[in-house]
C-alpha positions as CSV (number, residue, x, y, z in Angstrom):
1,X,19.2,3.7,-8.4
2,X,20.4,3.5,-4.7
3,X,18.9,1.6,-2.2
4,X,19.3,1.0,2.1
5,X,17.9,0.2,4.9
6,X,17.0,2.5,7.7
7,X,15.7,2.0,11.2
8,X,12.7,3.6,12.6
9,X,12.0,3.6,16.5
10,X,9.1,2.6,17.9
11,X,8.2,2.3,21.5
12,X,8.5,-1.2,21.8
13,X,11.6,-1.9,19.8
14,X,12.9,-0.8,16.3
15,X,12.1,-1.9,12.9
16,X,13.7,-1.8,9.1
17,X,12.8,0.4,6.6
18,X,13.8,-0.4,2.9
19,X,14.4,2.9,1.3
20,X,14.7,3.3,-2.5
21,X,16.1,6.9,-4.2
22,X,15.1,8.0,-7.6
23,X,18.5,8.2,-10.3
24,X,18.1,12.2,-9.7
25,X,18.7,12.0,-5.8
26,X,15.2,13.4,-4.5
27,X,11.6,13.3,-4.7
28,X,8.4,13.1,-3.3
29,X,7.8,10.5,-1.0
30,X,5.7,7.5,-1.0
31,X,5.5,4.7,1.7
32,X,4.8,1.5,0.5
33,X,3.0,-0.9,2.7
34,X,3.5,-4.6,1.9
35,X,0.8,-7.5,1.6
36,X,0.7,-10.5,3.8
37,X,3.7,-11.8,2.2
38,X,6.3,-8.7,3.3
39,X,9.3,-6.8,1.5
40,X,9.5,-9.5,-0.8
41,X,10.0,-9.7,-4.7
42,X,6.8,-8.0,-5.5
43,X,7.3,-4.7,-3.6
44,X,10.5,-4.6,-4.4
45,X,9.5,-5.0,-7.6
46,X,6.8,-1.9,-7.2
47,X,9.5,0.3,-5.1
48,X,11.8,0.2,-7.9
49,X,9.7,1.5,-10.4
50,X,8.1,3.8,-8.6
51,X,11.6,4.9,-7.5
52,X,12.8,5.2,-11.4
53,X,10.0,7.1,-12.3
54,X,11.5,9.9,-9.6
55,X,10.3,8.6,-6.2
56,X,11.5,8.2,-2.8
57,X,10.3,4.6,-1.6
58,X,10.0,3.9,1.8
59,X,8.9,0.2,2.9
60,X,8.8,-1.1,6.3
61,X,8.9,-4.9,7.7
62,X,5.5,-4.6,9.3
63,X,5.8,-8.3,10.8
64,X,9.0,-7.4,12.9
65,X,7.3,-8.2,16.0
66,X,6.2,-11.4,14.3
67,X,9.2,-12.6,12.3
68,X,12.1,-9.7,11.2
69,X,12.2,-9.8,7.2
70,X,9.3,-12.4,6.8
71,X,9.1,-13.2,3.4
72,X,6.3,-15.8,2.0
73,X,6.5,-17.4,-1.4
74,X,4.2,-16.9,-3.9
75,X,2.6,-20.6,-3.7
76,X,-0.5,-21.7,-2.2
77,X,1.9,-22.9,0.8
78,X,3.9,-19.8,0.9
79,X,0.3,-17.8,0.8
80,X,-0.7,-20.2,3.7
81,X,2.1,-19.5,5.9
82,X,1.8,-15.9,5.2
83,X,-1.7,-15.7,6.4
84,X,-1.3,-18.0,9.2
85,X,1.5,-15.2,10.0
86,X,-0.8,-12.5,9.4
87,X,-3.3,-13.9,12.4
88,X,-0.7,-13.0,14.8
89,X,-0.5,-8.8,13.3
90,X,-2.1,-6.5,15.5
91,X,-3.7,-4.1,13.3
92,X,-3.5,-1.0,15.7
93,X,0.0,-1.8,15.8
94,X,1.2,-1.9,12.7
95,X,-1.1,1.6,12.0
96,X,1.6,3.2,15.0
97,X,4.2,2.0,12.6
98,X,3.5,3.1,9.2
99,X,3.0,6.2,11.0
100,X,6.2,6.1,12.5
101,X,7.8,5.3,9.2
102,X,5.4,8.1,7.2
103,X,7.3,10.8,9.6
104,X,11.0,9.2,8.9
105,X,10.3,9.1,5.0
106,X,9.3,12.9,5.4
107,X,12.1,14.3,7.7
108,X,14.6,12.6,4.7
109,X,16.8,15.3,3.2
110,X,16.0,13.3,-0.4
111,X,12.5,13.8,0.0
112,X,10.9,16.8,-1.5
113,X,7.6,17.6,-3.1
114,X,5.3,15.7,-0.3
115,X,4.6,12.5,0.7
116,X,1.6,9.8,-0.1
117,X,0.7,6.3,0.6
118,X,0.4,2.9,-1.9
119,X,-0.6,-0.4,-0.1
120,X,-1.6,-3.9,-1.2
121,X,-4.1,-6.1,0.4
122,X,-3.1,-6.0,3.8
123,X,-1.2,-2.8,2.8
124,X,-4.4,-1.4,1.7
125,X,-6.2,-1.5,5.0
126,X,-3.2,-0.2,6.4
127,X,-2.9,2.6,4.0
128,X,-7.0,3.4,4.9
129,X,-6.9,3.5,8.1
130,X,-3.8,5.8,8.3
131,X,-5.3,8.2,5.9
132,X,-8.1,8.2,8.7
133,X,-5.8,10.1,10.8
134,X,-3.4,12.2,8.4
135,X,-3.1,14.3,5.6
136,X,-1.1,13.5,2.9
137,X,-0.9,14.2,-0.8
138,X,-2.2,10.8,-1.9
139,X,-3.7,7.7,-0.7
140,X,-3.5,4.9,-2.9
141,X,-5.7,1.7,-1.4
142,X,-5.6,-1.9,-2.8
143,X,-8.1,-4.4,-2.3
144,X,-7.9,-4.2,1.7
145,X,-10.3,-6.3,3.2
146,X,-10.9,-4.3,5.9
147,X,-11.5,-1.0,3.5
148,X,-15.6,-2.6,3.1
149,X,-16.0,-2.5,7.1
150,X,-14.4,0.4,7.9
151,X,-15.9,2.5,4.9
152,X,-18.1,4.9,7.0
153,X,-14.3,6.2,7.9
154,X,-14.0,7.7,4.7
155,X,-15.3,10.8,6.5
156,X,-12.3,11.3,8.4
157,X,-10.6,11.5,5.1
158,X,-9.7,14.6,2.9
159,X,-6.3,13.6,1.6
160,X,-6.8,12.3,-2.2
161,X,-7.6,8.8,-2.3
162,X,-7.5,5.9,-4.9
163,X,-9.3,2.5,-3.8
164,X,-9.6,0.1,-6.1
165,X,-11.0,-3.8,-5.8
166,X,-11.9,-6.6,-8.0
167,X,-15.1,-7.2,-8.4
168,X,-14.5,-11.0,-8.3
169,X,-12.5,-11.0,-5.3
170,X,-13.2,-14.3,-3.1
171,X,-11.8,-12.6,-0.5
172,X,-13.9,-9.1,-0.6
173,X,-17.2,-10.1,-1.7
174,X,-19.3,-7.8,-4.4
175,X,-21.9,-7.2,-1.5
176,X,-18.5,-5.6,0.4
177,X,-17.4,-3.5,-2.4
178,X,-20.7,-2.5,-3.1
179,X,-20.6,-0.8,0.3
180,X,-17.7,1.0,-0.1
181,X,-19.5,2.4,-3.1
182,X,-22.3,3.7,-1.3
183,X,-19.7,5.3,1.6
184,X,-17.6,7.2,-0.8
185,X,-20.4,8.1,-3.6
186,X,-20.5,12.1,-3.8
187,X,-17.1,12.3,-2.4
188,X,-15.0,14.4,-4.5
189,X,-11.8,13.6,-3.2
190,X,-12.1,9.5,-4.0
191,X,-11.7,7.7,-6.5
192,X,-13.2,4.3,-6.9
193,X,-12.0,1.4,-9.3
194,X,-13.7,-1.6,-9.5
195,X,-13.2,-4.1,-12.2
196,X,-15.4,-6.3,-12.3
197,X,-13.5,-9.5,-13.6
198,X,-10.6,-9.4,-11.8
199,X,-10.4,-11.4,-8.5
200,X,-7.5,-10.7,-5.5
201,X,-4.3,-9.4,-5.8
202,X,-4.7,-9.6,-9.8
203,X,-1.9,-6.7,-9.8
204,X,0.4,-9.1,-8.1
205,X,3.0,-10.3,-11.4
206,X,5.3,-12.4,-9.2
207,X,2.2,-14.6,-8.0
208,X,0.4,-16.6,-11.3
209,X,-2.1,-17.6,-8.9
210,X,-3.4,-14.0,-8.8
211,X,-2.1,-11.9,-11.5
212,X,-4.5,-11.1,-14.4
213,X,-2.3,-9.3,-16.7
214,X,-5.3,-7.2,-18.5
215,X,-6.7,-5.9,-15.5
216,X,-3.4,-5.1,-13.9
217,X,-2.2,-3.1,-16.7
218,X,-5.8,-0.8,-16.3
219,X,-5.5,-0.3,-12.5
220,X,-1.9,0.2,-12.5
221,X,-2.4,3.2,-15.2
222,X,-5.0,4.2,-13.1
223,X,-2.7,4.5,-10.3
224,X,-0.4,6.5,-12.2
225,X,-2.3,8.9,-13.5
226,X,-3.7,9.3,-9.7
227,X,-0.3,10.1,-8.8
228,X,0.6,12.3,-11.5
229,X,-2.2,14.5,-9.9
230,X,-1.8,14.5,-6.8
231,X,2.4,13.6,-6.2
232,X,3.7,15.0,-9.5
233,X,7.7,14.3,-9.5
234,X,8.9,17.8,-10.6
């Protein structure tokens, strides 16, 4: 598996892009949009399966303006630097970017077969609200706490799209998820996966504070199977 780091361009400066590249060479495309925590040992973790399983992995440092190659520890101090970080991301701003880095991943020569979208948390706002505004083969949305809010969006969406929450999230209420439930019921191009026990992040395996093995293990199948569909590696 070969890895690097590109740079994308923006208008107000340039950012990295980690970019992983399935053993064959090519493959569709997915950008993966990090959590409040950055390109850290959990993405990196995510990129390089998804990678081995024939992917191209693109993941930008969304908190360059912020801090360039911010990575927080999976502690309850590392999580409370990370969000005190987070106050600072502009939301509007970091939509322009993952933009910007969605056209990069799809101009590379290794990329073939489409492109879709996998964020976590903050990633899975992120990964929402850009599926608002373009196509793509697959839209895979984590627990974003600004998904419930924004759900009445879901009408500027058509691509395929996963969203999946815990229904004990301390974070995202039950009320909140209950409302994305209501926006997307009837849709046939959404999936939604709710379970019920699991709290935030609970995919998160390099954070014991969050991960909940069981439910992990469901989701992430989910997710894969969602793919499979939608992305297929040929």
């Amino acid at each position: 598996m070969q890895t690097r780091l590109d740079q994308v361009t923006a208008h107000d400066g340039s950012f990295d892009v980690h970019v992983w590249l399935p053993p064959g060479g090519s493959g569709p495309g997915i950008l993966l949009i990090h959590e409040i925590y950055g390109v850290g040992p959990y993405i990196t973790k995510v990129a390089e399966e998804l990678a081995a399983r024939g992917y191209v992995v693109a993941a930008p440092d969304l908190f360059w303006r912020l801090q360039r190659g911010w990575v927080g520890e999976h502690t309850p101090e590392g999580t409370a630097a990370s969000i005190e970080l987070a106050r600072g991301f502009e939301v509007a701003q970091g939509v322009a970017d993952c933009a910007l880095t969605l056209g990069h991943l799809r101009r590379l020569p290794e990329v073939t077969g489409g492109a879709g979208v996998l964020g976590f948390c903050l990633g899975g706002s992120l990964s929402f609200m850009l599926a608002t505004q373009t196509e793509l083969d697959a839209v895979l949305s984590f627990y974003g706490s600004a998904v419930p809010d924004a759900a009445g969006l879901v009408e500027r969406i058509g691509s395929p799209l996963l969203l999946v929450f815990g229904g004990s999230d301390p974070f995202i209420s039950r009320e909140q998820v209950a409302k994305v439930e209501q926006a997307v019921a009837g849709r046939p191009n959404v999936r939604l996966h709710v379970d019920e026990e699991a709290g935030h992040a609970f995919l998160n395996s390099e954070a014991p504070m969050f991960h909940q093995p069981e439910a992990a293990d469901r989701a992430w199948r989910i997710a894969l199977d969602f793919l499979g569909e939608h992305l297929p590696v040929r």
